[in-house]
MISE-165805 format. One record per residue: x, y negated, z of N, C-alpha, C, O in turn. Coordinates in nm, 4 decimals. Atoms other than C-alpha are relative to their C-alpha. Example, Ala and Ser with C-alpha at 12.3 -4.5 7.8 and 13.67 -1.06 7.14 Angstrom:
2
      nc1      nc2      nc3     cac1     cac2     cac3      cc1      cc2      cc3      oc1      oc2      oc3
   0.0890   0.1190   0.0000   1.2300   0.4500   0.7800   0.0900  -0.1200   0.0000   0.1936  -0.1181   0.0665
  -0.0820   0.1190  -0.0060   1.3670   0.1060   0.7140  -0.0770  -0.1090   0.0730  -0.0261  -0.2198   0.0899
REM end
This chain:
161
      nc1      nc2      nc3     cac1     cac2     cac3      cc1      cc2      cc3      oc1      oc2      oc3
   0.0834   0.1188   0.0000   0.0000   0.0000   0.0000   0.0876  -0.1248   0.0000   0.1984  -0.1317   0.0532
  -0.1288   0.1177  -0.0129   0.1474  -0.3511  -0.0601  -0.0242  -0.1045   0.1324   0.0382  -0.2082   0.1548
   0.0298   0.1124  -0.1341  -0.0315  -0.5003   0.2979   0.0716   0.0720   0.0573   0.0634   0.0192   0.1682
  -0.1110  -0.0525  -0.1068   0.2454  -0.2596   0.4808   0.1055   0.0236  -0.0914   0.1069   0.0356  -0.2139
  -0.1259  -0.0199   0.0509   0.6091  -0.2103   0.4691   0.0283   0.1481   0.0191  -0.0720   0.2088   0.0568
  -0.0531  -0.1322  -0.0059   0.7740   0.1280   0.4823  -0.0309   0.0408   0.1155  -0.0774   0.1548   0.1124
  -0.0223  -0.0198  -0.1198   0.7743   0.1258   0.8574  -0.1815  -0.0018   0.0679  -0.2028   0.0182   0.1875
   0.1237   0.0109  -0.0074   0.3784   0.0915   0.8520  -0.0263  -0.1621   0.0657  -0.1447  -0.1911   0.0822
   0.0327   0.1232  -0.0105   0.3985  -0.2744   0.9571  -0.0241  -0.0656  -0.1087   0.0281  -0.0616  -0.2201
   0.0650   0.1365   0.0734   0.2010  -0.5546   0.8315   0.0594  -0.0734  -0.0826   0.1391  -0.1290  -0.0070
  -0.1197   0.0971   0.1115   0.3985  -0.7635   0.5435  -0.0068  -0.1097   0.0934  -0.0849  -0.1213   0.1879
  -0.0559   0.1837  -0.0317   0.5240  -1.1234   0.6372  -0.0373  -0.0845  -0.1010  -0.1073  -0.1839  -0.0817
   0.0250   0.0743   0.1049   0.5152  -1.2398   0.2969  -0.0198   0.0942  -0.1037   0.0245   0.2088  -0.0957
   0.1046  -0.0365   0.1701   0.3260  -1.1516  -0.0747   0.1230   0.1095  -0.0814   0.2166   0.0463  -0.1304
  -0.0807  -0.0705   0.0727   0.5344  -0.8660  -0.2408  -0.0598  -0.0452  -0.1653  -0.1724  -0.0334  -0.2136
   0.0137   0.0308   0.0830   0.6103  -1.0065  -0.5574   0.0382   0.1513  -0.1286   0.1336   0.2289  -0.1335
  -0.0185  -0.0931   0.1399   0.5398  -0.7755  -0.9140   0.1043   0.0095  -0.0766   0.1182  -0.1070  -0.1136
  -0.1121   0.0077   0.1115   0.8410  -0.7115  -1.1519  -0.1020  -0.0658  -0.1281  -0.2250  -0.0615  -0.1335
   0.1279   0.0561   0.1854   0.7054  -0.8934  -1.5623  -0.0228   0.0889   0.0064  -0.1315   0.1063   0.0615
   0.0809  -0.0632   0.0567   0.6817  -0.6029  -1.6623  -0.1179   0.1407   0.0151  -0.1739   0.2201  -0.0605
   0.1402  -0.0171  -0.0747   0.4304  -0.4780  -1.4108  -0.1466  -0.0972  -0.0075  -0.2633  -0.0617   0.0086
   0.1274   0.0578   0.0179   0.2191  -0.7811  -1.4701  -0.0504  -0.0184  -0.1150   0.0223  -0.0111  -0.2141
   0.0554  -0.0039   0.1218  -0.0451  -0.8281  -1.7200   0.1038  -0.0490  -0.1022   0.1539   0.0311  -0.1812
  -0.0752   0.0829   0.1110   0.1646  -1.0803  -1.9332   0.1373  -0.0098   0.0167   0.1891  -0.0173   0.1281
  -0.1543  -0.0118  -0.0192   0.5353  -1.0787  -2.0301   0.0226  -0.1412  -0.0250  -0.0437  -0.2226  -0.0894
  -0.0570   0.1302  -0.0015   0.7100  -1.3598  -1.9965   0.0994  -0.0435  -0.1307   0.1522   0.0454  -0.1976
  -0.0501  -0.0102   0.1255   0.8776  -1.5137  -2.2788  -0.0420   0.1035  -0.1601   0.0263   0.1712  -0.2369
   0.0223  -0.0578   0.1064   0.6970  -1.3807  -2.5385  -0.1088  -0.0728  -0.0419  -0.1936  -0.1257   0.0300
   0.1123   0.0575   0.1145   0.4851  -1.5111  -2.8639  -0.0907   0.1010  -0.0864  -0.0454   0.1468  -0.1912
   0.0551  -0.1248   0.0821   0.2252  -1.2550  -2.9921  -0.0163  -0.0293  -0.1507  -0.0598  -0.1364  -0.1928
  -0.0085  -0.0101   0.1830   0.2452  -1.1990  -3.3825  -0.1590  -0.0166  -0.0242  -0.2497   0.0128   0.0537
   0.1512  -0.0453   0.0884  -0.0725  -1.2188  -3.6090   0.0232   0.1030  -0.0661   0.1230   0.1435  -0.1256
   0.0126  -0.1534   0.0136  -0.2133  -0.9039  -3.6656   0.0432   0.0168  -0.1667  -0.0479  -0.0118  -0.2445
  -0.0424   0.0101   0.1304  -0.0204  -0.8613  -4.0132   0.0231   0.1651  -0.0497   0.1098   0.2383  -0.0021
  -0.0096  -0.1562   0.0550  -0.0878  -0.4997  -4.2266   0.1609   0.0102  -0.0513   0.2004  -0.0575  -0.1463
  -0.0970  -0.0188   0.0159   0.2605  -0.3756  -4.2177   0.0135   0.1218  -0.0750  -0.0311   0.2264  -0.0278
  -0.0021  -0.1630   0.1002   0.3322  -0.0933  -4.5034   0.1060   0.0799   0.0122   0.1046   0.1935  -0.0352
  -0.1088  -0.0918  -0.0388   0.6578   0.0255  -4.3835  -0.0462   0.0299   0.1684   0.0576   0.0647   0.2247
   0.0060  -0.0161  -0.1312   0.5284   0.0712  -4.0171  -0.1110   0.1319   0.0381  -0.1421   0.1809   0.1467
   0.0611  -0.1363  -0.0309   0.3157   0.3696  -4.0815  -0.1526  -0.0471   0.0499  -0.1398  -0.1548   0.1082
   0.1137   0.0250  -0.0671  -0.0793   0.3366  -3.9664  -0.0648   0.1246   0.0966  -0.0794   0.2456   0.0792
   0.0994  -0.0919  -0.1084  -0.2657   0.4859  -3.6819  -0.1566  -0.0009  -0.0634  -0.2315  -0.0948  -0.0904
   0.1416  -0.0159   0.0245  -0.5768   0.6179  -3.7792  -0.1111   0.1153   0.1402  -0.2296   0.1453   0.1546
   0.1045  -0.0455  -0.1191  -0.6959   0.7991  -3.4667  -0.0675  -0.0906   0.0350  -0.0397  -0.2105   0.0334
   0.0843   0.1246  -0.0630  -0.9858   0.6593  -3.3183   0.0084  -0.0262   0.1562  -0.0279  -0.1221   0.2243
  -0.0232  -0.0236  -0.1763  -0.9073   0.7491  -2.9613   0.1489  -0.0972   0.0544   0.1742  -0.1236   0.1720
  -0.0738   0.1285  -0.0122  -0.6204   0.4920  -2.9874  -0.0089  -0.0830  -0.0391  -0.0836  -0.1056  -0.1343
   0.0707   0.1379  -0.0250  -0.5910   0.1461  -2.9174   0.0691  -0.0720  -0.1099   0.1409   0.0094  -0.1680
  -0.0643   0.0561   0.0560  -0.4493  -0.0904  -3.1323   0.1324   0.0165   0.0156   0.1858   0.0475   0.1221
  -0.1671  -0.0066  -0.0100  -0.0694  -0.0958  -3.2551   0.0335  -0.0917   0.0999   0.1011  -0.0551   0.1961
  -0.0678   0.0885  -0.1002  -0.0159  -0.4156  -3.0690   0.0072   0.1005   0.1555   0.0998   0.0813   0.2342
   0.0452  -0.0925  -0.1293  -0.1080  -0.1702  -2.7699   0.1235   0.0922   0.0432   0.1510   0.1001   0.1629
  -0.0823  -0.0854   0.0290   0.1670   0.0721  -2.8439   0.0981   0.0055  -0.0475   0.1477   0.1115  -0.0859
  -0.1355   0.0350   0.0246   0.4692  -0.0995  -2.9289   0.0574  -0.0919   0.1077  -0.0249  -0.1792   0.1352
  -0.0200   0.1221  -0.0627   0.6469  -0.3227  -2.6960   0.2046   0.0263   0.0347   0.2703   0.1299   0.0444
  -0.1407  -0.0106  -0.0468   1.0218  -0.3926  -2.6078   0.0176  -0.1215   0.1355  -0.0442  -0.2253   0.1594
  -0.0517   0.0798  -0.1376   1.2209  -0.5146  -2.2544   0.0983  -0.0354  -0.0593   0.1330   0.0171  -0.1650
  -0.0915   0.0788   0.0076   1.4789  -0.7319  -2.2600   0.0692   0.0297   0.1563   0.0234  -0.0223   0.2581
  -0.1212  -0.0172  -0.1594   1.7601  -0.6137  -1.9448   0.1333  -0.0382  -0.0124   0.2162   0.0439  -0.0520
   0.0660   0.1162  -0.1162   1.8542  -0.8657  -1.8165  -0.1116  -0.0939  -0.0796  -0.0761  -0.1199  -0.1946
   0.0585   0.0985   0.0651   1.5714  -1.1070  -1.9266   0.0315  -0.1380  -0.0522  -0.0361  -0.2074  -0.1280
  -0.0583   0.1386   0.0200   1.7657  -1.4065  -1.9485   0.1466  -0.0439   0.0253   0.1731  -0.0625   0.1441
  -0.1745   0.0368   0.0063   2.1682  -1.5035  -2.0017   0.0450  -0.1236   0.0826   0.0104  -0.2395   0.0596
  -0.0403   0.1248  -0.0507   2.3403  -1.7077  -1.7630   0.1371   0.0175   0.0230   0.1786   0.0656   0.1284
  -0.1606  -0.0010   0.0184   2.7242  -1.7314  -1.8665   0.0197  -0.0727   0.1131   0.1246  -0.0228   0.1537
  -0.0733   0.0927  -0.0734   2.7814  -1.9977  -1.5859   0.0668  -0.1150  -0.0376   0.0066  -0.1963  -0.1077
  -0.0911   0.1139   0.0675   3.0822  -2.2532  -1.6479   0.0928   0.0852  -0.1021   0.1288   0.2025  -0.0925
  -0.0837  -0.0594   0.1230   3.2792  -2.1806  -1.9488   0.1406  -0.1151   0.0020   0.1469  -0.2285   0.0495
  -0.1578   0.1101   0.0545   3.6494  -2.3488  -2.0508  -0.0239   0.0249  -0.1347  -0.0370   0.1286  -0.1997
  -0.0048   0.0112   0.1657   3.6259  -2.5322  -2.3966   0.1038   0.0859  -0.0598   0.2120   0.1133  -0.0078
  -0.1062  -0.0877   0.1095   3.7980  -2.3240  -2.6654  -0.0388   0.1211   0.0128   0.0021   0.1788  -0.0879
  -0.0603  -0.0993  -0.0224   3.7391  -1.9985  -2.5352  -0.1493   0.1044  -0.0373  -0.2651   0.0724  -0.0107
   0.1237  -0.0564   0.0640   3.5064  -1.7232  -2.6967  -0.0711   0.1273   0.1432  -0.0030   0.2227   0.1809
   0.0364  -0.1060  -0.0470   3.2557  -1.5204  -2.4488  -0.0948   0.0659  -0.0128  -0.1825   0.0086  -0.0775
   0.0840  -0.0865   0.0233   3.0372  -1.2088  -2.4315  -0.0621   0.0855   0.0788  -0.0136   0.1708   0.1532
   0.1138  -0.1197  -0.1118   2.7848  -1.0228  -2.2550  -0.1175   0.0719  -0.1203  -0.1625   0.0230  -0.2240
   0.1103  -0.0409   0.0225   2.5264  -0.7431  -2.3172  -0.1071  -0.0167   0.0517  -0.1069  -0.0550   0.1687
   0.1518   0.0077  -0.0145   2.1511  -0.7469  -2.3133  -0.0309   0.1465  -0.0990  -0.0077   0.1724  -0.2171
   0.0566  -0.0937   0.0401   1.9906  -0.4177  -2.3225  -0.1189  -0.0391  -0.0738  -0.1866  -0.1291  -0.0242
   0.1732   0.0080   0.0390   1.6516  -0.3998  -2.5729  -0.0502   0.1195  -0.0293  -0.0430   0.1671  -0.1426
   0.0807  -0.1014  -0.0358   1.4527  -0.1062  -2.4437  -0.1048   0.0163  -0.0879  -0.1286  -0.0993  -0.1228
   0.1135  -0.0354   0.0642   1.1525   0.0225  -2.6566  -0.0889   0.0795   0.0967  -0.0715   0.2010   0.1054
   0.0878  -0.0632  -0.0949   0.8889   0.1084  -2.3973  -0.1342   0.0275  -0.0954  -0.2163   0.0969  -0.0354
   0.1203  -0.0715   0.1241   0.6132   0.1879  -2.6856  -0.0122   0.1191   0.0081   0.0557   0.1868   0.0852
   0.0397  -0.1827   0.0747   0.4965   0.5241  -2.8091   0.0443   0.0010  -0.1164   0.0411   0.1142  -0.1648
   0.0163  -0.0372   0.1566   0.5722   0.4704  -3.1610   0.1472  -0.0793  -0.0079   0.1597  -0.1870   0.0504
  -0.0823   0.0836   0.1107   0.9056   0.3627  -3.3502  -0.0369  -0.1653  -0.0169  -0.1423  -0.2210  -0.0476
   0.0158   0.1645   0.0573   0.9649  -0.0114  -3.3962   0.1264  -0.0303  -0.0556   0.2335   0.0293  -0.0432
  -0.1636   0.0482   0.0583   1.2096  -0.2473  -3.6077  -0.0489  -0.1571   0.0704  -0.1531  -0.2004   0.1197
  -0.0600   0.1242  -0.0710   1.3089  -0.5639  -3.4834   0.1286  -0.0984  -0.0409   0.2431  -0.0536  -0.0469
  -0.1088   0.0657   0.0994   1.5176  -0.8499  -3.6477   0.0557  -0.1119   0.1439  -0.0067  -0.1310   0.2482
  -0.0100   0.1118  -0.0971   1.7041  -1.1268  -3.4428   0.0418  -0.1060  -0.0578   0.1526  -0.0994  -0.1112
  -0.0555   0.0752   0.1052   1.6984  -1.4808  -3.6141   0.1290  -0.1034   0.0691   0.1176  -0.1821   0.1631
  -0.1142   0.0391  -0.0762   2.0295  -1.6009  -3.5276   0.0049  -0.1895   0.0240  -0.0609  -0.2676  -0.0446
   0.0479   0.1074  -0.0737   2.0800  -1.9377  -3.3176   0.0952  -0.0882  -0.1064   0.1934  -0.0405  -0.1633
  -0.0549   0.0648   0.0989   2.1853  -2.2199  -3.5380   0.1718   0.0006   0.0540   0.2153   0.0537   0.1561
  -0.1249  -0.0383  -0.0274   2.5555  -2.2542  -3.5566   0.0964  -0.1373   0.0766   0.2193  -0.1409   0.0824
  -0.0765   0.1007  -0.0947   2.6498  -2.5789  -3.3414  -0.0113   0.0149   0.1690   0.0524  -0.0463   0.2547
  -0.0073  -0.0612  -0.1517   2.5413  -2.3989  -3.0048   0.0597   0.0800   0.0270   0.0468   0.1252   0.1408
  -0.0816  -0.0924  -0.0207   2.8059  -2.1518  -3.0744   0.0127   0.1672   0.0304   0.0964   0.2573   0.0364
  -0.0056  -0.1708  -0.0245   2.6313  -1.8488  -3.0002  -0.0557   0.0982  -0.1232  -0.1302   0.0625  -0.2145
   0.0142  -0.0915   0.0877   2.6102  -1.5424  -3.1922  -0.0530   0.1320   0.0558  -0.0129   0.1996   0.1506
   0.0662  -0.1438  -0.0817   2.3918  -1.2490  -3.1380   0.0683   0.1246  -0.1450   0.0628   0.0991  -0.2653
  -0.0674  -0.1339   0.1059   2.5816  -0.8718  -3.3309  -0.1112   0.0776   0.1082  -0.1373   0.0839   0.2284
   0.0981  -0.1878  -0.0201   2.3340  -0.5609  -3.3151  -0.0251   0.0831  -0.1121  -0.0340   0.0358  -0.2254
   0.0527  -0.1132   0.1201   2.2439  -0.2418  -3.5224  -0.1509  -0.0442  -0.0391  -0.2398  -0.0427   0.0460
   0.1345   0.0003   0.0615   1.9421  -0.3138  -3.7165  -0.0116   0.1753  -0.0180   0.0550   0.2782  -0.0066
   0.0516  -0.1442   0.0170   1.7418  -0.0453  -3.7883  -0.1617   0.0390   0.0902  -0.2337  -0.0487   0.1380
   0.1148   0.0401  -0.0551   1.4358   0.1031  -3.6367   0.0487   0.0414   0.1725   0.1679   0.0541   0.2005
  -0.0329  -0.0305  -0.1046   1.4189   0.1908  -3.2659  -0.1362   0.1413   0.0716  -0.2583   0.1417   0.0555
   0.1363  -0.1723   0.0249   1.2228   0.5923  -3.1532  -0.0275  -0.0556   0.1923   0.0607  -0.1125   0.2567
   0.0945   0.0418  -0.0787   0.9788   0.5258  -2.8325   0.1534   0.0707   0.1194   0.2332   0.1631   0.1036
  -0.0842  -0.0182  -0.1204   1.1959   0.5162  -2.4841   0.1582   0.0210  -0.0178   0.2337   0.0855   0.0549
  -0.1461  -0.0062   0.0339   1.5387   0.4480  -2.6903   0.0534  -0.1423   0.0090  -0.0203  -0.2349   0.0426
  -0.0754   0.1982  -0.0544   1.7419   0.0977  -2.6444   0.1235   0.0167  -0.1072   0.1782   0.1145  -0.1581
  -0.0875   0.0172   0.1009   1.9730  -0.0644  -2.8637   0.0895  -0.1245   0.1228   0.0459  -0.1605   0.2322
  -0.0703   0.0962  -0.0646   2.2409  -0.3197  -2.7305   0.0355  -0.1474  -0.0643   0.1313  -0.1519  -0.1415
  -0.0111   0.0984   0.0510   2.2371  -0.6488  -2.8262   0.1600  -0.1303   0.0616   0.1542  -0.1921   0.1679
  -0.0951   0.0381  -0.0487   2.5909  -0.8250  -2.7963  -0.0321  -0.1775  -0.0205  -0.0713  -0.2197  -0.1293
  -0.0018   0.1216  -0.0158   2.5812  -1.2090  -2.6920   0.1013  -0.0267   0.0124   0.1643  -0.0017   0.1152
  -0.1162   0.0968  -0.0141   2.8691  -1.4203  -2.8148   0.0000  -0.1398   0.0281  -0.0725  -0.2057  -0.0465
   0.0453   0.1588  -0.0163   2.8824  -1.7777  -2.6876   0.2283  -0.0769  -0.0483   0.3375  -0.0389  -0.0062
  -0.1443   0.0513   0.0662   3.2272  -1.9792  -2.8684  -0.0599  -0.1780   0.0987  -0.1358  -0.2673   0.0611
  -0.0174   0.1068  -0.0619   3.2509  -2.2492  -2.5999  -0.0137  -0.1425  -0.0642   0.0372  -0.1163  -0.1732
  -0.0569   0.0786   0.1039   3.2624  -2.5952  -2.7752  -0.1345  -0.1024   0.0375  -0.2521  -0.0697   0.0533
   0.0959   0.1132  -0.0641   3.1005  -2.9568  -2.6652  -0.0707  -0.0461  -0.1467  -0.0147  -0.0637  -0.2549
   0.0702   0.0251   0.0753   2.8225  -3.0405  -2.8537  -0.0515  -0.1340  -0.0482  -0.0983  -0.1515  -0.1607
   0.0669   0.0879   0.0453   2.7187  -3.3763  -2.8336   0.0958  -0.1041  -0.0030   0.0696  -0.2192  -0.0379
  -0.1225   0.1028   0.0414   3.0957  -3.5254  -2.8256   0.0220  -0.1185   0.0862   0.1225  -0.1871   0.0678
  -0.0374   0.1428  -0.0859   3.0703  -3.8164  -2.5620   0.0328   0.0839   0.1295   0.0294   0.2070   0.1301
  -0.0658  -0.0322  -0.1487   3.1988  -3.7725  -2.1812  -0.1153   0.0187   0.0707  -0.2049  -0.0657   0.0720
   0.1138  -0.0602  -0.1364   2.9653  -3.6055  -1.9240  -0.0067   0.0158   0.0845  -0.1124   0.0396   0.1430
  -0.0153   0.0190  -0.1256   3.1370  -3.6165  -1.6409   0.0804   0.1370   0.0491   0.0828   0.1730   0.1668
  -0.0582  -0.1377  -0.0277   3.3324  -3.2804  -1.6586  -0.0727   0.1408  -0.0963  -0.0169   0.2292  -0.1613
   0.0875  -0.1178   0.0443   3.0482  -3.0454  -1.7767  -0.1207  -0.0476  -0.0747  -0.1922  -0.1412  -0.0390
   0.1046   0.0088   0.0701   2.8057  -3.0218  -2.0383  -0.0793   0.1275   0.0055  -0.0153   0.2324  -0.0018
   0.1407  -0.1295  -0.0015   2.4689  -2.7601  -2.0208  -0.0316   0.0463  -0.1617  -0.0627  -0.0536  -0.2265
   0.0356  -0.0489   0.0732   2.4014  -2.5542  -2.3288  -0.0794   0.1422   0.0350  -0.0508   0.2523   0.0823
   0.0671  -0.1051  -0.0229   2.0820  -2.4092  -2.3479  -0.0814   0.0162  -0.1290  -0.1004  -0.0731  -0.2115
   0.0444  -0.0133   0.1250   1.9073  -2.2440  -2.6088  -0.1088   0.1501  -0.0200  -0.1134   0.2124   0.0861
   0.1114  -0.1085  -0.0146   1.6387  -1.9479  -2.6794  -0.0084   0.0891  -0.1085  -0.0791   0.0549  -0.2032
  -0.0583  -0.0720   0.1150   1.7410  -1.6906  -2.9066  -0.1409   0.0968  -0.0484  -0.2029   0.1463   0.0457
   0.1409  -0.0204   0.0214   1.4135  -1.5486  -3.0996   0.0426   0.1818  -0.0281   0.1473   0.2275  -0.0739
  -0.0470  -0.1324   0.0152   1.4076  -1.1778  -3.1068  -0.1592   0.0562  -0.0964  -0.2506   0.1094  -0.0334
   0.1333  -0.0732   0.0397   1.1075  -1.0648  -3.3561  -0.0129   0.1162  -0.0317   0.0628   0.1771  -0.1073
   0.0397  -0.1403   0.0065   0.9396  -0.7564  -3.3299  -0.1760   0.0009  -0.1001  -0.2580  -0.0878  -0.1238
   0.1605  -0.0180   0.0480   0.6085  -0.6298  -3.5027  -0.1169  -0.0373   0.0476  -0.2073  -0.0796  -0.0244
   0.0704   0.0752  -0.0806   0.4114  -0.7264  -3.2169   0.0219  -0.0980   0.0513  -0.0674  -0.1424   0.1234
  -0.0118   0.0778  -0.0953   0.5878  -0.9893  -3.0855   0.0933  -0.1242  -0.0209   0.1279  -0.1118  -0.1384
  -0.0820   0.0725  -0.0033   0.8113  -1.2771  -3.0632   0.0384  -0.0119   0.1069  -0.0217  -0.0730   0.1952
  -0.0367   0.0473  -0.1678   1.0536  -1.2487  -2.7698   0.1448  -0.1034   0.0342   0.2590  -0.0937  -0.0106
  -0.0611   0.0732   0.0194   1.2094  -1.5088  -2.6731   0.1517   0.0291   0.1481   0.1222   0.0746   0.2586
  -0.0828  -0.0276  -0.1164   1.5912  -1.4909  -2.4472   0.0954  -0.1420   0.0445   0.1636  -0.2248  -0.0159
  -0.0368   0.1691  -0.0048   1.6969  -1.7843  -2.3033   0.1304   0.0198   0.0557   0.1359   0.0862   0.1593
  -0.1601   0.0518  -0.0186   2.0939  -1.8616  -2.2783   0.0391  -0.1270   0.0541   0.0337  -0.2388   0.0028
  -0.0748   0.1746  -0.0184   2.2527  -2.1219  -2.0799   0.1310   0.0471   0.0858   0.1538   0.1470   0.1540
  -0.1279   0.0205   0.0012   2.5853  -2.2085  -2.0281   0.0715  -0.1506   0.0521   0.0293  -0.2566   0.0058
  -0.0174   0.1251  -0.0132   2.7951  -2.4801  -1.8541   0.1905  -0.0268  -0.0544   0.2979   0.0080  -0.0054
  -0.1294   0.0106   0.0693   3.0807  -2.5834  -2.0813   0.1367  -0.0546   0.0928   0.1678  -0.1317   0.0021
  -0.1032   0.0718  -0.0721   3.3940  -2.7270  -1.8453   0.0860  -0.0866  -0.0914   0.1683  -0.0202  -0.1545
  -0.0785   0.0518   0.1081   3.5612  -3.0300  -2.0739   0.1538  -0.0161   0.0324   0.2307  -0.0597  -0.0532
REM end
């Protein structure tokens, strides 16, 4: 029960849900329902819609490099899980090229409860060219589209000049 703790006492405070326990995921834009001809169709009637039956996580949900030193190129992974039933493909449209970052992954499709790794490069480098006081913030939201979805991963970074 979530009104007791392990120990059978009473909570203190509201046990908070993981996203993707609650209804709605965070960072995400739902697609229009668009007839896809490479994606195969469900024709049972006892299932629900595709949107229903595709979905991907993002682990960790959101990139936070910290402070960076100008010049210097860095990288982290972000798992993207396929928690669906069915096969999905998934493109990632890459972040323009004066915020420095670069997303490398296998295209291709992805088979229900398989993950791909999405590598995040960030190439350090001040963007808007005047003095800031030491540090400049680069943040930015890297679009990840899926069949159902638009997910969005948000990157920030604090450059050191």
């Amino acid at each position: 029960s979530l009104m007791v703790d392990v120990t059978g006492q009473t909570r203190k405070e509201k046990v908070i849900l993981p996203s993707y326990l609650q209804e709605k995921k965070p960072n995400t834009i739902p697609n229009k329902k668009i007839e896809d001809p490479a994606s195969g169709k469900v024709s049972t009637s006892s299932l629900a819609t595709r949107q229903d039956l595709t979905s991907f996580h993002l682990i960790p949900p959101r990139v936070i490099f910290g402070v960076l030193k100008e010049g210097c190129t860095y990288a982290t992974t972000v798992i993207m899980k396929n928690v669906g039933v069915n096969f999905s493909r998934f493109r990632v449209k890459q972040p323009p090229s004066y915020t420095g970052l670069r997303v490398m992954y296998t295209p291709g499709p992805v088979a229900a409860g398989l993950q791909v790794e999405l590598e995040i490069e960030i190439f350090a480098m001040l963007i808007g060219g005047k003095d800031t006081g030491g540090l400049e913030e680069v943040s930015h939201d890297i679009e990840i589209l899926t069949e159902t979805e638009t997910l969005l991963l948000p990157v920030k970074a604090n450059i050191l000049c």
